[in-house]
C-alpha positions as CSV (number, residue, x, y, z in Angstrom):
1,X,0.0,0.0,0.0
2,X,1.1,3.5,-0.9
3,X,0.2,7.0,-0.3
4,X,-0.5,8.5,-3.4
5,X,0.8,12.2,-4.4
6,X,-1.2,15.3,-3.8
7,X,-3.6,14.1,-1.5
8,X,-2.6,15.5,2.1
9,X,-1.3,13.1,4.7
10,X,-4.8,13.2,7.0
11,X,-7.0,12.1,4.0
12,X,-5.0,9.0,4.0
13,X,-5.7,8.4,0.2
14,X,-3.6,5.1,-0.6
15,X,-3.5,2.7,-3.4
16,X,-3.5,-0.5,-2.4
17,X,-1.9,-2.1,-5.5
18,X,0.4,-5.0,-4.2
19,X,-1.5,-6.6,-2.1
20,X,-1.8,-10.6,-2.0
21,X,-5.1,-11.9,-1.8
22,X,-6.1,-15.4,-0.1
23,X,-5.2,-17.2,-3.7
24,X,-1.8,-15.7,-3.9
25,X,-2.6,-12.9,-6.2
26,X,-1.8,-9.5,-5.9
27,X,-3.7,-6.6,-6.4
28,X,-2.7,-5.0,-9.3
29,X,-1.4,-0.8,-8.9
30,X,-4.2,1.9,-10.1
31,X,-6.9,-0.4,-9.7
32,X,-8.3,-0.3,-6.1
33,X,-7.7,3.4,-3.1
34,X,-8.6,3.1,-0.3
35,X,-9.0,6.8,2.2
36,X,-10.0,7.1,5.6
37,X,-11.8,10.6,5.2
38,X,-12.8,11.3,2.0
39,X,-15.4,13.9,3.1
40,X,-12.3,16.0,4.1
41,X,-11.2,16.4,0.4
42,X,-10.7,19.5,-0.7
43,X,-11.2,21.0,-4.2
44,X,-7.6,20.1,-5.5
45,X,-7.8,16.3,-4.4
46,X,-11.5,16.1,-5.5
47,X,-9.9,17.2,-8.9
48,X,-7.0,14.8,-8.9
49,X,-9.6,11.7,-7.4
50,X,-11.9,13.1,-11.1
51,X,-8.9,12.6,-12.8
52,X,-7.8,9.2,-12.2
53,X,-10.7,7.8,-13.6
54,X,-12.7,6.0,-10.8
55,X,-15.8,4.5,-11.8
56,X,-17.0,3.6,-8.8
57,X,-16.9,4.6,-5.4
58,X,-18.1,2.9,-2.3
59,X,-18.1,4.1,1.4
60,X,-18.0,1.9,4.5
61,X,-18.5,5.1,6.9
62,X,-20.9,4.7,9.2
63,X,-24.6,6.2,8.2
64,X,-23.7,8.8,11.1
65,X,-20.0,10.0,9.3
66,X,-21.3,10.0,5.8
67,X,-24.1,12.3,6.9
68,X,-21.3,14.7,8.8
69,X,-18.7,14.4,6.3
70,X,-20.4,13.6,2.8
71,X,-17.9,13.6,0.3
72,X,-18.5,17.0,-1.1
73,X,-19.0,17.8,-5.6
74,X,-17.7,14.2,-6.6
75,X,-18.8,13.3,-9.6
76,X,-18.6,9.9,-11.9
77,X,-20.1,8.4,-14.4
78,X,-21.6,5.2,-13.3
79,X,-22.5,6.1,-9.6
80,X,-21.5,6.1,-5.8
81,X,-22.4,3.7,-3.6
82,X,-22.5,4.5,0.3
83,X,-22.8,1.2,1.5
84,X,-22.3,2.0,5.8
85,X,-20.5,-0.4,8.2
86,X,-22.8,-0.1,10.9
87,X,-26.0,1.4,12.2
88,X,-25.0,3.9,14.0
């Protein structure tokens, strides 16, 4: 896993590229991010997360967090998913 330029160090923004599954396989570079606040994204990583592509983006933050901190102009072209960890 590693951070990936221009997004600042407390949105956490990582690729995970390199990571072995269960079979042996590893995740290929580019393909799969991971962030642990993407509601905290300001306009200049919102531009550079438009830029890279992503077709789909799905949020494990609670129902509680994604109402707090949604992730703020992001636009795609097949949809977001929000799909919350918990109930809270």
């Amino acid at each position: 896993m590693t951070a990936v330029k221009g997004f600042r160090p407390e949105i956490n923004f990582q690729d995970l590229g390199g990571y072995t599954a269960i079979d042996g396989r590893a995740v290929r570079n580019g393909l799969l991010y991971r962030s642990s606040a993407p509601g905290l994204m300001n306009e200049e990583e919102l531009n550079l997360l438009r830029d890279m592509s992503i077709h789909t983006m799905m949020d494990f933050r609670s129902r509680k967090d994604v109402k707090s901190f949604p992730i703020p102009n992001w636009k795609d072209t097949s949809g977001s998913r929000c799909v919350p960890h918990s109930k809270v």
